[in-house]
C-alpha positions as a Python dict, from the first residue, in 0.01 Angstrom:
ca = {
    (1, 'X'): (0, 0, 0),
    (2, 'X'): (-55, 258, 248),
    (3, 'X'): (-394, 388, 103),
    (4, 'X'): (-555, 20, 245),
    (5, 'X'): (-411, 48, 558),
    (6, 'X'): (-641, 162, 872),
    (7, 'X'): (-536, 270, 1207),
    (8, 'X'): (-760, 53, 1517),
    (9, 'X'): (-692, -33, 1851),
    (10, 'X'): (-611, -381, 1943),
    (11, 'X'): (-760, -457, 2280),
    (12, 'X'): (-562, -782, 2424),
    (13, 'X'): (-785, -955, 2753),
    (14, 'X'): (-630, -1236, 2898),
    (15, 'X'): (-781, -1392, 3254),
    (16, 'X'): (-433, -1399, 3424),
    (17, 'X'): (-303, -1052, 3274),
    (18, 'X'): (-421, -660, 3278),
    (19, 'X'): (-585, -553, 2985),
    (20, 'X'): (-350, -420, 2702),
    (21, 'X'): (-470, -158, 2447),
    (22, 'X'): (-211, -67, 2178),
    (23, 'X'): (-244, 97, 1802),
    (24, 'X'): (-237, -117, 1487),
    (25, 'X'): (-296, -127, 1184),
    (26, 'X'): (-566, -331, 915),
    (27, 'X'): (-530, -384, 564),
    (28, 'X'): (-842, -335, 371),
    (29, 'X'): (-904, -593, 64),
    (30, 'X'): (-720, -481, -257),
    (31, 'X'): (-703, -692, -613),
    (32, 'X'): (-361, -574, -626),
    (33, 'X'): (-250, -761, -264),
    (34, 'X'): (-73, -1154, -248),
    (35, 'X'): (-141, -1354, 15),
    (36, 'X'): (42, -1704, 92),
    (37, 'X'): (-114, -1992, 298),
    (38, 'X'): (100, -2227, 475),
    (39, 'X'): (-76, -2539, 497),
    (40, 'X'): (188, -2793, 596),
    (41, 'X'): (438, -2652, 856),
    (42, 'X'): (554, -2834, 1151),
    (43, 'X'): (599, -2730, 1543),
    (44, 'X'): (975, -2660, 1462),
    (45, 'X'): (948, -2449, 1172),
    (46, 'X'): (893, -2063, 1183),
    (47, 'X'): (818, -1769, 933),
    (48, 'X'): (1014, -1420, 999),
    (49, 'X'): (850, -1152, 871),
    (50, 'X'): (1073, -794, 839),
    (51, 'X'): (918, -528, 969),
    (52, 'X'): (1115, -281, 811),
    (53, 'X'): (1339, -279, 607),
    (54, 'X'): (1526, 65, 403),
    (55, 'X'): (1548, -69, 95),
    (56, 'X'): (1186, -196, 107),
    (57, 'X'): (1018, 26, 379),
    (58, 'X'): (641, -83, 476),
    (59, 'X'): (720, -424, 650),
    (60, 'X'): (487, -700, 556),
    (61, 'X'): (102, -760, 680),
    (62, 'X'): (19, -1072, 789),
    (63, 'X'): (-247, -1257, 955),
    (64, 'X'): (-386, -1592, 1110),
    (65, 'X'): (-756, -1767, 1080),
    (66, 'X'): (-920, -2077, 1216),
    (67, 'X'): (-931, -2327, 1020),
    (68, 'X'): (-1171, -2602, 1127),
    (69, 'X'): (-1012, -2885, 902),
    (70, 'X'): (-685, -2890, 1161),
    (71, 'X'): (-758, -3104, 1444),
    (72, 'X'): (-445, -2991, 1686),
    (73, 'X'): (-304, -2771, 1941),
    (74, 'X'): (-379, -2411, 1896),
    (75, 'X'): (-137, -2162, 1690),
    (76, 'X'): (117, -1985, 1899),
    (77, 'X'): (280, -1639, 1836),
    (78, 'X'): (588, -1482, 1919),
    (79, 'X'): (658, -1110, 1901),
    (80, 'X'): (1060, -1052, 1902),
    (81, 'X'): (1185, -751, 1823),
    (82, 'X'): (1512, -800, 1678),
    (83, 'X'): (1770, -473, 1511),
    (84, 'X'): (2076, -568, 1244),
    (85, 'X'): (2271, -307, 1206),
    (86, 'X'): (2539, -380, 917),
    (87, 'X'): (2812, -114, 877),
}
């Protein structure tokens, strides 16, 4: 919902790269939100999430923890920007 979301900057500091600051936004905590955990996936499997959409407009929110009971590589993400256009 848009009343939970909150506009921050995201600050991105590698060692080998300059220092990227771009506009995002945070979803504050609601009763009303559903969140899905995906315990079990592999190295070759992959979640797409739309980020918009015109018969659903708001894209989807997302996010990633540690959690200290996986004993594995770290968690790699992949920004792709990708436009359908169906006539």
């Amino acid at each position: 919902m848009r009343a939970d979301l909150v506009v921050t900057d995201q600050v991105i500091d590698r060692r080998d790269a300059p220092e990227q600051c771009t506009e995002i936004e945070l979803e504050r905590f609601a009763e009303s939100q559903a969140w899905s955990y995906y315990s079990n996936m592999t190295p070759d499997e992959v979640i797409v999430f739309a980020g918009f959409d015109t018969a659903a407009p708001g894209g989807v929110q997302h996010a990633a923890f540690d959690d200290p009971s996986v004993d594995g590589r770290p968690r790699e993400s992949i920004d792709e920007r990708v436009l359908a256009v169906f006539g």
